[in-house]
N, C-alpha and C positions, 0 to 999 in steps of 0.2 A: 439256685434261685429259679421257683416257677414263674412264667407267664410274662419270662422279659420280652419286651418289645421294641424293635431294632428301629427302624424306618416306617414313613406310611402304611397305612393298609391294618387301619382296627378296621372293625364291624361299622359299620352306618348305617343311618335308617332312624335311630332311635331317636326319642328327642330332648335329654339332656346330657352334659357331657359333667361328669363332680372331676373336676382339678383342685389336686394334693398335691403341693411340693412340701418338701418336708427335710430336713437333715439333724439325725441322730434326735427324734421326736421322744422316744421312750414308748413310754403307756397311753403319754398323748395321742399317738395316732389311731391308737387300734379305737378308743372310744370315738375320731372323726368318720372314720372308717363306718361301726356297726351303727351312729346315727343314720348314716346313708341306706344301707341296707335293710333299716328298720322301716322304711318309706313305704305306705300304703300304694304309690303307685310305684311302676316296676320297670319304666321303661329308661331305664340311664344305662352308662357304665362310668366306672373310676377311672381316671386317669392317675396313679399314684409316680409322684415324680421326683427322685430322690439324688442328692446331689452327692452319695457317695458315705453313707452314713457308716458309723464302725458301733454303735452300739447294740447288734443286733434285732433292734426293731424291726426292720423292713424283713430283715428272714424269717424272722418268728411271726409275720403278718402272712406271709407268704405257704409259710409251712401250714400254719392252722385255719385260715379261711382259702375254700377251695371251691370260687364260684369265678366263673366263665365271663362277668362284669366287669372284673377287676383285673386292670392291668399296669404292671410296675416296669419304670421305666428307670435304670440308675444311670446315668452322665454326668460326671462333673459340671458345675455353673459355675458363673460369676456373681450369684447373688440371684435373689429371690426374683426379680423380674427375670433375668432372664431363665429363670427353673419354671417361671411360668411361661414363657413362649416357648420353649420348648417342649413343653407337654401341650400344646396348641398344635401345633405341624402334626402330632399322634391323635389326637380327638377327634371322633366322627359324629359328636351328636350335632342336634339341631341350636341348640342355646348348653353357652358356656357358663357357669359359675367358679370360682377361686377359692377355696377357702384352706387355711391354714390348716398345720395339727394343733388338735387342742379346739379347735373350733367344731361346732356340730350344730345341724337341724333343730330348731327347738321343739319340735314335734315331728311326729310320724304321716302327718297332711300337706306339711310345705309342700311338697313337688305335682301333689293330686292339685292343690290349691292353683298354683301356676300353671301348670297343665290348662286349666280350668280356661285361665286369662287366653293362653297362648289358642285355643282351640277354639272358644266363642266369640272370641275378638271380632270386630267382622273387620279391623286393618290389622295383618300380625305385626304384632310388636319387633322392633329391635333391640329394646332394651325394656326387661320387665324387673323393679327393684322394688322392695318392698324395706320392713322394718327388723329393729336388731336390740335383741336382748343382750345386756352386757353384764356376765355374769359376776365380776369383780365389786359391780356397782349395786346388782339385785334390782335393774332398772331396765324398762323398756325405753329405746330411742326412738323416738318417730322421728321417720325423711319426712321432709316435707312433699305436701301429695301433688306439687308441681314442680318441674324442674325451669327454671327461667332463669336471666342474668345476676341478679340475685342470689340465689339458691347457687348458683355455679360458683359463685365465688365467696360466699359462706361456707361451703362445703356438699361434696354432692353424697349419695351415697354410696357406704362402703364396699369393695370388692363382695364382703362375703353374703352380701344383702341383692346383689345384681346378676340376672341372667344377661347375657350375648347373643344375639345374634350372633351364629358361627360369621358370616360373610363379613361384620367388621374388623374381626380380627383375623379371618383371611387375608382382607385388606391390608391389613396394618396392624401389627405387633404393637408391645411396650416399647417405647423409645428409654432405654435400659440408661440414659446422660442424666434423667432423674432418676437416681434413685431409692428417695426416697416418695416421691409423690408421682412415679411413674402411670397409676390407676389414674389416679385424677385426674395426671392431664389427656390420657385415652378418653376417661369419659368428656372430656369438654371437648377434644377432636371429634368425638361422634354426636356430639352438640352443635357446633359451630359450622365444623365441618363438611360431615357429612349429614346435619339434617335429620338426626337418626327420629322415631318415633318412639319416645321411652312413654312407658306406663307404666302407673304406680299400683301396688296389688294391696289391699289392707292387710299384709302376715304378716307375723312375726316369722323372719324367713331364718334367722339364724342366731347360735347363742355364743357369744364374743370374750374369748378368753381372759381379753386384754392384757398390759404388758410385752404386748410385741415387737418386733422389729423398729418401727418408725414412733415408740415411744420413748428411747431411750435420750439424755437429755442431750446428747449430739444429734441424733437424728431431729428431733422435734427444731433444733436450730437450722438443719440444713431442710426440713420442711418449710418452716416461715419462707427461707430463700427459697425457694425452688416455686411455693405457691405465691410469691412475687412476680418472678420469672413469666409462669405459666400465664396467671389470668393480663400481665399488662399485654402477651402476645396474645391472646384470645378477645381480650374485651378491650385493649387500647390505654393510652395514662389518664386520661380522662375518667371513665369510666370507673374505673380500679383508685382512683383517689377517690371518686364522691362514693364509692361504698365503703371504703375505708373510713372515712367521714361518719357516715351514717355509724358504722362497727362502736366506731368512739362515743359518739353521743346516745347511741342507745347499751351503754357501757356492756360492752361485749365481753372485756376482760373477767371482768364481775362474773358475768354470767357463766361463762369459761368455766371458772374455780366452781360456782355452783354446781352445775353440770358435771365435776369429776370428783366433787366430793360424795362421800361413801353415805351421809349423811343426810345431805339436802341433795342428791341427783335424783331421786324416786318422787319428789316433791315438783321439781323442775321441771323435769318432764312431763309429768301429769299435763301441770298448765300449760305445756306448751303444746302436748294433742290437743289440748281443747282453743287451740289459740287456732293451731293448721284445724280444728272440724271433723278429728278423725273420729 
């Protein structure tokens, strides 16, 4: 295996870092892989983090792309949060992104785009998140173009749609006792928290495989639980029932099923950019 990497000490300097964990991916990964590489701007490296896979993927990724960006890292995990903090401790860019196998850039601009944000900004960003094609559904998501209490506990945006500030997750990893909605409650820790300064980008930053991990019908039940958990410590019982309230009367379940129908999601969404102004 080329280009394993033990302890500290990648390259620094650059200013994104693409985090791939991945186990026994297939063909999935190499298509996450060449979306990255395909990036009109050039200044990242991959952190590819493999929890020990036996289908040949990660050698045959290894063997046939042979660029100085890319580096793979194989340790056993305990599961996908912690396969992504520990490709965190190896990252040296400036802003972190996560994204699955199977997952890819939806274009060859995303990263010149964010760049864009990150470099004219005149406060740099902590957290720059933008929008997600989900390709299951043939539907653009829009985040909504503010993050407030609200928006936190509706739901924030996805891992694969969010840059980092490296220094927060220096600070503070995944708290890996969620494991299903560990991201989430990172991002409301660097909400509440620490204060962070998130900015919205108008992209489409990434294309969404769906069918993953935390959709399966135990996870989606240990999600309800866990995003219970999280926002009553974040936002209090008060708080967390009047939007609960609010979820019901402006029938949210409804909207739910809309939203992940193959059918009416592309409808859904529409109205609802034009509801957020995008």
């Amino acid at each position: 295996m080329k280009r394993l990497i033990g302890k500290k000490g990648l390259v620094t300097g650059m200013l994104f870092s693409i985090i791939i964990v991945c186990l026994n991916a297939g063909e999935r990964l190499r298509a996450t892989i060449e979306s990255v590489f395909a990036q009109g701007y050039q200044d990242f490296e991959i952190v590819l983090k493999d929890g020990g896979s036996s289908d040949g993927s990660v050698e045959e990724i290894s063997q046939t792309i042979q660029d100085a960006r890319l580096y793979i890292y194989q340790k056993k995990d305990s599961g996908i949060y912690d396969a992504m903090n520990q490709a965190v401790e190896l990252a040296g860019g400036d802003y972190f992104i996560f994204m699955n196998a199977g997952d890819s850039f939806y274009d060859d601009t995303v990263l010149e785009k964010i760049a864009d944000v990150v470099l004219n900004r005149e406060k740099t960003p902590d957290i720059i998140y933008g929008n997600l094609y989900h390709k299951g559904l043939s539907t653009v998501i829009h985040a909504a173009p503010e993050i407030n209490d609200f928006a936190c506990y509706r739901n924030v945006p996805c891992h694969q749609t969010c840059f980092y500030s490296r220094r927060l997750f220096l600070e503070r990893a995944y708290h890996q006792i969620y494991n299903v909605r560990a991201d989430y409650e990172h991002f409301l820790w660097c909400f509440y928290v620490k204060k962070a300064d998130i900015c919205y980008a108008p992209v489409i930053v990434a294309s969404y495989e769906g069918g993953g991990y935390s959709e399966t019908k135990e996870n989606k039940r240990r999600s309800a639980r866990q995003h219970r958990a999280i926002t009553v410590m974040y936002m209090g019982k008060k708080k967390v029932w009047k939007y609960r309230l609010i979820m019901l009367l402006s029938l949210a379940p409804l909207r739910t099923a809309i939203a992940n129908s193959k059918y009416l999601s592309s409808g859904y969404n529409k109205v609802k950019s034009l509801f957020y102004k995008i």
